[in-house]
MIMARVEX-762208 format. One record per residue (C-alpha): residue number from 0; residue in three letters; chain; x, y, z. Coordinates in steps of 0.02 Angstrom, whole numbers, plus 50000, padded with zeros to 5 digits. Each point is the difference from the previous one (the first is absolute). Layout:
<atoms>
<NUM, ala, A, <X, Y, Z>>
...
</atoms>
This chain:
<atoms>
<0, unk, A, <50673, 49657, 49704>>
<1, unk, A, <50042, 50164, 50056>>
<2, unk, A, <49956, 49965, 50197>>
<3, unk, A, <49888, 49954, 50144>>
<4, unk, A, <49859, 50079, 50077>>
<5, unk, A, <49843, 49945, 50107>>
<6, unk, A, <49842, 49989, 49934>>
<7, unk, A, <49865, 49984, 50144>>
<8, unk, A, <50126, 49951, 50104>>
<9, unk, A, <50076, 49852, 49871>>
<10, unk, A, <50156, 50021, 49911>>
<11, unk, A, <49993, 50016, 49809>>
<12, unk, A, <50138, 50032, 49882>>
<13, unk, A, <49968, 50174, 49907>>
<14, unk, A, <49953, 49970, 49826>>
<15, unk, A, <50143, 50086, 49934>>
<16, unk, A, <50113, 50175, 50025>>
<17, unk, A, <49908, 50147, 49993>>
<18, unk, A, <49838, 49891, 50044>>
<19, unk, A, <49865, 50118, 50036>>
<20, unk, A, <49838, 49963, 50135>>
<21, unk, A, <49909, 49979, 49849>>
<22, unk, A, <50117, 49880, 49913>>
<23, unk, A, <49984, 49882, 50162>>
<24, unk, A, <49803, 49993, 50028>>
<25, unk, A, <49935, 49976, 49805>>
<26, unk, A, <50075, 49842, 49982>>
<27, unk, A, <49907, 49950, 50163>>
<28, unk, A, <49833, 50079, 49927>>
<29, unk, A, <50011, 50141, 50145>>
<30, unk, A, <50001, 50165, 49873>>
<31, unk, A, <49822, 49999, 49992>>
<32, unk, A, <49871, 50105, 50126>>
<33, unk, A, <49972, 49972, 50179>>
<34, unk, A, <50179, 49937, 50043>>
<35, unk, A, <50105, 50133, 50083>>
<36, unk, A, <50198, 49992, 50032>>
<37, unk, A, <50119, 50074, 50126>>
<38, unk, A, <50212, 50009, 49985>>
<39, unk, A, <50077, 50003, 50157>>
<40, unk, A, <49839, 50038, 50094>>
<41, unk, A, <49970, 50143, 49883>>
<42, unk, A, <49838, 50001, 49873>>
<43, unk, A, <50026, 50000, 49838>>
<44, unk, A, <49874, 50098, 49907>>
<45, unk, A, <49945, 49900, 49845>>
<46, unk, A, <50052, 50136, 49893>>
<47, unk, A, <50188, 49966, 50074>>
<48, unk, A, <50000, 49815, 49947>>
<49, unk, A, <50138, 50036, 49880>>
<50, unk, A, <50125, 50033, 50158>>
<51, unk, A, <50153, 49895, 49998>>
<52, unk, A, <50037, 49852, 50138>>
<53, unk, A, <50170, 49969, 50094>>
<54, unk, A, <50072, 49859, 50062>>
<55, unk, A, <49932, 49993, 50188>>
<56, unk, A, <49820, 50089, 49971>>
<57, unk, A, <49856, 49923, 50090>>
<58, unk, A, <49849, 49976, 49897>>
<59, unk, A, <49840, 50001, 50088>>
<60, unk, A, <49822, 49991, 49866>>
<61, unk, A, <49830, 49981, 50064>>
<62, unk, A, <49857, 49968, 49909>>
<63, unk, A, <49820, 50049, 50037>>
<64, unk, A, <49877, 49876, 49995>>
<65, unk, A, <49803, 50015, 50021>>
<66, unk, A, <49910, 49872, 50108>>
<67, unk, A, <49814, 49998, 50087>>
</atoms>
């Protein structure tokens, strides 16, 4: 394990070095549409999944869900 980060505010070991955002949430069935992610309080586009993770980032995914 290359290091920890938070993940909604829980700590998870990174998958491995050079783990990217997308790396972490597929395993956890996250890469799919309506969930959104931010690094550090910044968005991450979708389209920037593929961006690397350090030891020490904070995670934070939300997921839309519908209701009545």
């Amino acid at each position: 394990m290359s290091g920890a980060i938070t993940l909604n505010g829980e700590p998870r070991e990174l998958p491995a070095d050079g783990a990217t955002l997308r790396a972490l949430l597929a395993p956890l069935g996250l890469d799919r549409p309506g969930v959104a992610a931010a690094v550090n309080g910044d968005p991450v586009a979708r389209a920037h999944w593929e961006r690397p993770l350090a030891a020490g980032d904070a995670v934070l995914v939300l997921e839309m869900v519908a209701g009545g």
